[in-house]
Each structure stands twice: as structure tokens, then as C-alpha cells.
KOLGUZA-168756 format. One line per field, with one value per residue: residue number from 1; residue in one letter; x, y, z of N, C-alpha, C in turn. Coordinates in steps of 0.2 Angstrom, whole numbers. Layout:
BEGIN
num c(NUM|...) .
residu c(A|...) .
nx c(X|...) .
ny c(Y|...) .
nz c(Z|...) .
cax c(X|...) .
cay c(Y|...) .
caz c(Z|...) .
cx c(X|...) .
cy c(Y|...) .
cz c(Z|...) .
***
This chain:
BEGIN
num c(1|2|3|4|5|6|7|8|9|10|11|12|13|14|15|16|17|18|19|20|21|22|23|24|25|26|27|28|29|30|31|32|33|34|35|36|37|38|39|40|41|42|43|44|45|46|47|48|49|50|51|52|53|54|55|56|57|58|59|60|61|62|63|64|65|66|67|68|69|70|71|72|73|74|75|76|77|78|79|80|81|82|83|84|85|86|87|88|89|90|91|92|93|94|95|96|97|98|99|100|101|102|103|104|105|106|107|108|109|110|111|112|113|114|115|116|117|118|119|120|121|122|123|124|125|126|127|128|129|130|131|132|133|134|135|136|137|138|139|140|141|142|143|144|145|146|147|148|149|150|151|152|153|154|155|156|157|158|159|160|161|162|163|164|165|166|167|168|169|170|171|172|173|174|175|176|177|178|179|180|181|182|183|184|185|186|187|188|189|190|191|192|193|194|195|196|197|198|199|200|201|202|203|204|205|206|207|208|209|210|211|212|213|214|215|216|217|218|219|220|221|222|223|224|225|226|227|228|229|230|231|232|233|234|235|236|237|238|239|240|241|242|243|244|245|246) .
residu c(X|X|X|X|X|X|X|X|X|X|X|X|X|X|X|X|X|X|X|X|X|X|X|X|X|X|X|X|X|X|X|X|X|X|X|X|X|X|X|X|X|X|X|X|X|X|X|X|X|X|X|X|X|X|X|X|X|X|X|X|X|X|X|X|X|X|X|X|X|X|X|X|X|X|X|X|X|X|X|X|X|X|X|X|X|X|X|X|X|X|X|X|X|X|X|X|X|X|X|X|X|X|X|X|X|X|X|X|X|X|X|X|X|X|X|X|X|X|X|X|X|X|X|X|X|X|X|X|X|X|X|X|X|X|X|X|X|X|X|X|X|X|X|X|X|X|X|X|X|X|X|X|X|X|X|X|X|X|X|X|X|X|X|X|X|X|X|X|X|X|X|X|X|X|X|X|X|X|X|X|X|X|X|X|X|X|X|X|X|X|X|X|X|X|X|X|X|X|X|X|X|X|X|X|X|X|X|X|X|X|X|X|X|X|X|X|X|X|X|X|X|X|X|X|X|X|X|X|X|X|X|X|X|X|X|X|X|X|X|X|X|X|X|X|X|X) .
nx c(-27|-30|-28|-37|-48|-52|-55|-66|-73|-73|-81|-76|-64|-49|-43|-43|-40|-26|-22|-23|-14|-3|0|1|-8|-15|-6|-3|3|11|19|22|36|31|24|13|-1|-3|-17|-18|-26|-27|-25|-37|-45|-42|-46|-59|-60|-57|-65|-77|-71|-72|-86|-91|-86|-71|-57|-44|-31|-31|-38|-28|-15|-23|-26|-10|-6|2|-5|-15|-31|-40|-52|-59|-59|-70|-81|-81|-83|-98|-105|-104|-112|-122|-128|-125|-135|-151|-149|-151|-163|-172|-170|-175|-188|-192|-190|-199|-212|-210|-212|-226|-232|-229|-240|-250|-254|-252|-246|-231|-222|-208|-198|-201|-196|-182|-180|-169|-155|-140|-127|-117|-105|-93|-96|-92|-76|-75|-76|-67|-53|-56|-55|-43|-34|-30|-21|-24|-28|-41|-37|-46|-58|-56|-51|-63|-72|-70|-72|-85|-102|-102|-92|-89|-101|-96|-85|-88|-96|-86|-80|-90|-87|-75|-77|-88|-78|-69|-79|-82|-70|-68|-71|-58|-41|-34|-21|-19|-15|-25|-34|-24|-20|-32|-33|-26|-30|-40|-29|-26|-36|-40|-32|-33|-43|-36|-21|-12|-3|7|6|-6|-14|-14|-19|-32|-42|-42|-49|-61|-67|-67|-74|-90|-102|-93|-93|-102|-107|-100|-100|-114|-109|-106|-107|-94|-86|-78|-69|-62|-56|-49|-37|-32|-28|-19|-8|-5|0|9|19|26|31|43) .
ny c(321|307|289|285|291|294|284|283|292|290|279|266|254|253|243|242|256|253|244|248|256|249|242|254|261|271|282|289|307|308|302|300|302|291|282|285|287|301|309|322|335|332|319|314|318|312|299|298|299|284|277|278|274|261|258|258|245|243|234|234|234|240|251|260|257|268|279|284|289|297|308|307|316|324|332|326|313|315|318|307|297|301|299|288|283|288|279|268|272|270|257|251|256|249|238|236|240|227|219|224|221|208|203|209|198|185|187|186|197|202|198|189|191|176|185|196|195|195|209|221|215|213|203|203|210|219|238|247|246|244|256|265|259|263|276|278|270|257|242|231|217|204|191|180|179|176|165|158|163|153|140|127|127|116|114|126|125|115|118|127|117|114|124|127|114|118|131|124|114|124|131|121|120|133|137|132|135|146|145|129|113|106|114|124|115|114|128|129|122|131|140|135|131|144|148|141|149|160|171|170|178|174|185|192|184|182|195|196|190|197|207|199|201|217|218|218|214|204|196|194|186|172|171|164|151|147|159|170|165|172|182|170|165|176|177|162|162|173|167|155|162|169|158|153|161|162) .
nz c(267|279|276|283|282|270|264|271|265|254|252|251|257|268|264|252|246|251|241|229|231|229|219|212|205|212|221|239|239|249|265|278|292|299|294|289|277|265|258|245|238|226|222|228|217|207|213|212|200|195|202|195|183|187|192|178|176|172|173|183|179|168|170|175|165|160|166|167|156|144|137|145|146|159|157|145|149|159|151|143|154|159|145|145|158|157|146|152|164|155|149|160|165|158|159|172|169|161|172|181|173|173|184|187|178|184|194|185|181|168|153|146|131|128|118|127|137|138|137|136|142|136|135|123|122|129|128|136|137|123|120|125|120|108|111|117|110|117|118|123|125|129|135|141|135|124|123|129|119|107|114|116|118|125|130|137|146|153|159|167|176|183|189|199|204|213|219|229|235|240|246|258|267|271|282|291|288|277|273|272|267|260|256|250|239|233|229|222|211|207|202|192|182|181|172|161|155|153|153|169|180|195|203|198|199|214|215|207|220|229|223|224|235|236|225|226|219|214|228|232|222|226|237|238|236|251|267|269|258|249|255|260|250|245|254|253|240|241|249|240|230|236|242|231|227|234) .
cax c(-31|-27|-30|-46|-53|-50|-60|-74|-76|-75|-86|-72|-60|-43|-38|-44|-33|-19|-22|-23|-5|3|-1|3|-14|-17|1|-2|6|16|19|25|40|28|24|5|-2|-7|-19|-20|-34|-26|-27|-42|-49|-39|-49|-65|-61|-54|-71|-80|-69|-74|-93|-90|-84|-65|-54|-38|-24|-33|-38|-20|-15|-27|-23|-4|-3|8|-9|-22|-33|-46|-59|-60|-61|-74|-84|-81|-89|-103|-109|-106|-114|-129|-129|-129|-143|-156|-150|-153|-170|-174|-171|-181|-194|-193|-191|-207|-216|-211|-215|-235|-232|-230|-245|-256|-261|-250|-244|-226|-218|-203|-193|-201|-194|-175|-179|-163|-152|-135|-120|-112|-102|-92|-97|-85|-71|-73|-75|-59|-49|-54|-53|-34|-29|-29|-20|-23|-31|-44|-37|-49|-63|-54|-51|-70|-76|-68|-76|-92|-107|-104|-87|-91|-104|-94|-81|-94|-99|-78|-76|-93|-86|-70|-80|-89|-74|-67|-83|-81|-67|-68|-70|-50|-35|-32|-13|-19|-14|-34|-35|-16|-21|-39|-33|-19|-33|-42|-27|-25|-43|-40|-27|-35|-45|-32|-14|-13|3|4|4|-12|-20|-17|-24|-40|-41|-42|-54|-68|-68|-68|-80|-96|-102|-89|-93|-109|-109|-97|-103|-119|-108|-104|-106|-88|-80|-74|-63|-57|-51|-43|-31|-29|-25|-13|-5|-3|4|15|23|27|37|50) .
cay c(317|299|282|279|299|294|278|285|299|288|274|261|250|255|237|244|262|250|238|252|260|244|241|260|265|278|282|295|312|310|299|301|297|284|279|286|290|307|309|326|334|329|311|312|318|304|291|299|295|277|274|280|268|256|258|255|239|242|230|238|234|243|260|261|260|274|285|284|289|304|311|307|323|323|333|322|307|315|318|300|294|305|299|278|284|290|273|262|272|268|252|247|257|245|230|239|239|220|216|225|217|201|202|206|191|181|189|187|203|203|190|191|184|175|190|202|192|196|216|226|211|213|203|201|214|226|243|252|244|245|267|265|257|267|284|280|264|253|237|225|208|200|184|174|181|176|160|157|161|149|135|124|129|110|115|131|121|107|123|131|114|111|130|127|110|120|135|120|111|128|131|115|122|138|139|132|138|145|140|122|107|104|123|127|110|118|135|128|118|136|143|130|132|151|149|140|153|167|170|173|178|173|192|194|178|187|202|195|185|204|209|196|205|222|222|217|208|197|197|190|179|169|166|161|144|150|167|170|161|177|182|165|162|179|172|158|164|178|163|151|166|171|154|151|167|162) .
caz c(271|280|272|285|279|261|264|272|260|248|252|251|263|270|260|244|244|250|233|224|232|230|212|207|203|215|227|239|237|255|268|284|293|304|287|286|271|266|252|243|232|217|224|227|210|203|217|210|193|194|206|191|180|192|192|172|175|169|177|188|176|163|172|177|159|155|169|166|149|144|133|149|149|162|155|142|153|162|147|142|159|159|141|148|163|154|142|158|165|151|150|169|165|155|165|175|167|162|179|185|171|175|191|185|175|188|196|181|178|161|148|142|126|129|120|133|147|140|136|140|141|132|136|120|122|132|126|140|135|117|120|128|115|103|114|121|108|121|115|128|123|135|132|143|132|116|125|131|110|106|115|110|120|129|133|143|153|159|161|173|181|185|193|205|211|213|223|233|237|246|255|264|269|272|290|294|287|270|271|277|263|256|255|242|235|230|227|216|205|202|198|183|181|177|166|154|152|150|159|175|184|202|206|195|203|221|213|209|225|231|220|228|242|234|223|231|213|215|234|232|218|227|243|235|239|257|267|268|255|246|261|262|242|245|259|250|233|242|251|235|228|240|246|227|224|238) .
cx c(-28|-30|-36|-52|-54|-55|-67|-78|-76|-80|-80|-69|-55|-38|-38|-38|-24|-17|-20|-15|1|3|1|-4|-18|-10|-1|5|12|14|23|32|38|26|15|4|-4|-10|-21|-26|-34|-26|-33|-45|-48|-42|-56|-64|-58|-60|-76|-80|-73|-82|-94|-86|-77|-59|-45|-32|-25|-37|-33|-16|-18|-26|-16|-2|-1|0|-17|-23|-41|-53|-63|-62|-68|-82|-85|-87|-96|-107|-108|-109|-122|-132|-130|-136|-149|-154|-153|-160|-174|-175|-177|-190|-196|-193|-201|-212|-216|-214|-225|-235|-235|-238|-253|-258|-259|-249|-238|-223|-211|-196|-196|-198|-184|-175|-172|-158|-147|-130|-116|-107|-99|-92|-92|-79|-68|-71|-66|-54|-51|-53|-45|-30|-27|-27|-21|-28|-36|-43|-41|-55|-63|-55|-59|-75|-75|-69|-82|-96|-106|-98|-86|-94|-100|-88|-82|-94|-90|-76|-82|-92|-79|-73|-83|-85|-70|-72|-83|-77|-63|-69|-62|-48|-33|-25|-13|-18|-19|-32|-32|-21|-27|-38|-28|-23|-37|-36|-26|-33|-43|-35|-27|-38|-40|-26|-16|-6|1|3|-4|-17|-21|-20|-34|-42|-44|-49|-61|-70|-70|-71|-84|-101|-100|-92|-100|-111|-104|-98|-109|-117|-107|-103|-97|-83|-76|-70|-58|-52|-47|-37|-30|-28|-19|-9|0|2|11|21|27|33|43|53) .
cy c(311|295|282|285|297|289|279|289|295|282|266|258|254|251|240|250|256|246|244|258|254|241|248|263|270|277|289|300|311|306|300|298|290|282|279|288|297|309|317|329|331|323|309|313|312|297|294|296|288|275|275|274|259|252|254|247|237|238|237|241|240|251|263|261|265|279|289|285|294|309|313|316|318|326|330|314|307|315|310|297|295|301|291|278|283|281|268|264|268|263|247|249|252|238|232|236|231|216|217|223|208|199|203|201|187|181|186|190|203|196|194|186|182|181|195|202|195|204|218|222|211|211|201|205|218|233|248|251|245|252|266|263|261|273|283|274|261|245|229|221|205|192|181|174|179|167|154|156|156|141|135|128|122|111|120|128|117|114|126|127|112|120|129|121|114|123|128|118|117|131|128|118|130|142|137|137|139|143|134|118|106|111|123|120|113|122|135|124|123|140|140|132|139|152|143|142|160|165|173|172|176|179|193|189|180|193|201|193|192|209|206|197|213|226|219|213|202|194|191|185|172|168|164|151|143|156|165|166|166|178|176|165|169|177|168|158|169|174|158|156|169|166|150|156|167|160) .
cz c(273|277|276|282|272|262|265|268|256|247|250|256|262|265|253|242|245|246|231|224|230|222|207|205|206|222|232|238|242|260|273|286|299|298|287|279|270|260|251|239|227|216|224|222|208|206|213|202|192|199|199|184|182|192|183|170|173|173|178|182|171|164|173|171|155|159|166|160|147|142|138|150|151|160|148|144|156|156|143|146|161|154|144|152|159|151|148|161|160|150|155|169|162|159|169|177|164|167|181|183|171|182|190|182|179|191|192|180|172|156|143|137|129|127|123|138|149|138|140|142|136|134|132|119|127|130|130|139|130|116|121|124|110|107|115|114|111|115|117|126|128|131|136|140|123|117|126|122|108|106|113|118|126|132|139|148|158|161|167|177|185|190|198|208|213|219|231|238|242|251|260|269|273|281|294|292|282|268|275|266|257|255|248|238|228|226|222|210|201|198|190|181|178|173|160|150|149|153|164|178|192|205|206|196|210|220|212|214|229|230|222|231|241|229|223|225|214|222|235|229|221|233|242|240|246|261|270|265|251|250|261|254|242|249|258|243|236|244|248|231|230|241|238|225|228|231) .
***
């Protein structure tokens, strides 16, 4: 199948398979001599199961180290997904179900205690991530997360209140030029900005940059500050990143 069939069938972008080819984590099987793509089935199982990674919230780097592994068996994977699958439903049921009692709250038909109002609320943890590490021994470290514990409670804040004047400062601007002066300037003060939280190569700063736009969470929470500011901080983290690598 072509890069635009594979897109449609999968409910993804044309820009996403071509991340996902240029990073290694999905190649097709054959390419043209006009330089088309040509995606086989076997590709496409392997897009079905890295969309599924995906839905679990596994970041790129780290599907791509679980794919790639001399020992990856897929029906084991598949069984993995299935049972994380299962555990996000009944957790989302749960929100749910705090949602809709909130919402009678509001109404007055009910009365909820304050720990009613967080039912089904867990963010101490990644629970998909930890399976993973112990299923495959994954070694990899989230240092911005080790970085982040580490901080006081006053620390993170004013952390948070220093990345939304950041966000801010690129919505102003987000209708010129992402390779304009103000722009790098800005886009060079998140990059310091994210590397105090963890490392970040200039590759993996264009990568994320990628991901604003491609996964529709990030998509959303970040134009909060203006519709189109995630398209732009792509173009301008790809640009910061590129005119560095000369």
C-alpha cells in the first residue's frame, strides 16, 4: 500500500509514517524508484502494534527499543496490550463515573465529598511503562521525571509559571515566522527550559516539536495558548534544531 492508503487506513497523517520512517520505527518494506513508499502487511501489523503502544502512552524512543529487540514476540506483545487495554478501560470508567457525578453535584441533586470529586485519578505513576520494563528489561531512565521528584512543590510551580510565559511569548508570535529572530530566541529559551528537566539532544527537541502536532493531547493542551501554536513550535523547534546542526 502507499504512504496516503496507510494513512487513511490508519487514521493517521502522511507526516506521522514519514516520522516514524525517518527515525527507524516503522521503514517501509519497498520503495520505488520515484521514491514512493510501499507499505506491506507486515508493516502494517507492526503500525497496528506501535498505534496500540501509542494509545498506552509509550513515547517513540521507547516502542522502537521494544520492537527492535532480538526476543520481540508479537503474541506476547499483543497479550500484554490487551491486558493494559483492559486496565485503562475501567479506569476511564471510573472517571466516568466521577465525571457524571460531578456534574449532578453541580446540579444539586447529589452531595459529593471532596475524596469523591478525585475517584479514579492516579497520576503517581506510569503503570504502562513499568509492565514494560519488567516484560522486556527495559533500562531506560525518564530522567525529566527523576528530575521533576526532586523538586519542592514551590519549585515545580514557578517551573510551570516559567514554561506558560514561555508558551505565551510564542503565541504572540505565532502568526509570522518561525525562523524569525523573537521566534529561535523563544524557541531557544524552551530548549534550556527542557533541559533542565531531562536531556534533550537537538534531534530529540525536533522530535518532540513533531509530536505537538501528532499527538492531538499535546495538540490541544498547547493551543489552549493559541489555535495554532503547536504547528508553529514544530517549525520552530525543527528550525532551532536544524540551523544548529550546520
Amino acid at each position: 500500500m502507499m504512504v496516503k492508503e496507510v494513512a487513511e487506513l490508519a487514521g493517521i497523517s502522511v507526516r506521522t509514517l514519514h516520522h516514524y520512517d525517518e527515525i527507524g520505527l516503522l521503514c517501509p518494506s519497498q520503495t520505488t524508484e520515484a521514491g514512493y513508499r510501499i507499505y506491506s502487511d507486515e508493516d502494517l501489523t507492526l503500525l497496528q502494534q506501535i498505534l496500540f503502544f501509542r494509545e498506552l502512552d509509550f513515547p517513540l524512543k521507547q516502542i522502537r527499543e521494544i520492537v527492535s529487540r532480538p526476543d520481540f514476540k508479537r503474541q506476547e506483545v499483543m497479550e500484554l496490550h490487551h491486558k493494559l487495554l483492559l486496565e485503562k478501560r475501567v479506569r476511564l470508567e471510573r472517571m466516568i463515573e466521577t465525571l457524571e457525578k460531578t456534574m449532578k453535584h453541580e446540579k444539586g441533586e447529589i452531595r459529593m465529598t471532596n475524596q469523591d470529586k478525585f475517584a479514579g485519578f492516579d497520576f503517581s505513576s506510569n503503570p504502562y511503562e513499568q509492565e514494560a520494563r519488567e516484560r522486556w528489561g527495559d533500562k531506560a531512565v525518564d530522567d525529566s521525571n527523576d528530575r521533576l521528584n526532586k523538586m519542592s512543590k514551590k519549585e515545580q510551580g514557578q517551573l510551570g509559571e516559567e514554561m506558560n510565559a514561555i508558551y505565551r511569548k510564542l503565541a504572540q508570535l505565532r502568526h509570522g515566522s518561525p525562523a524569525s529572530d523573537e521566534a529561535q530566541q523563544a524557541t531557544g529559551e524552551w530548549f534550556q527550559m527542557l533541559n533542565r528537566m531531562g536531556n534533550y539532544s537537538l534531534e530529540a527537541f525536533k522530535g518532540l516539536g513533531q509530536m505537538y502536532v501528532d499527538d492531538k493531547r499535546f495538540t490541544r493542551n498547547i493551543d489552549q495558548f493559541g489555535e495554532g501554536l503547536a504547528a508553529f513550535m514544530r517549525d520552530a523547534m525543527a528550525e532551532y534544531a536544524d540551523s544548529r546542526r550546520v
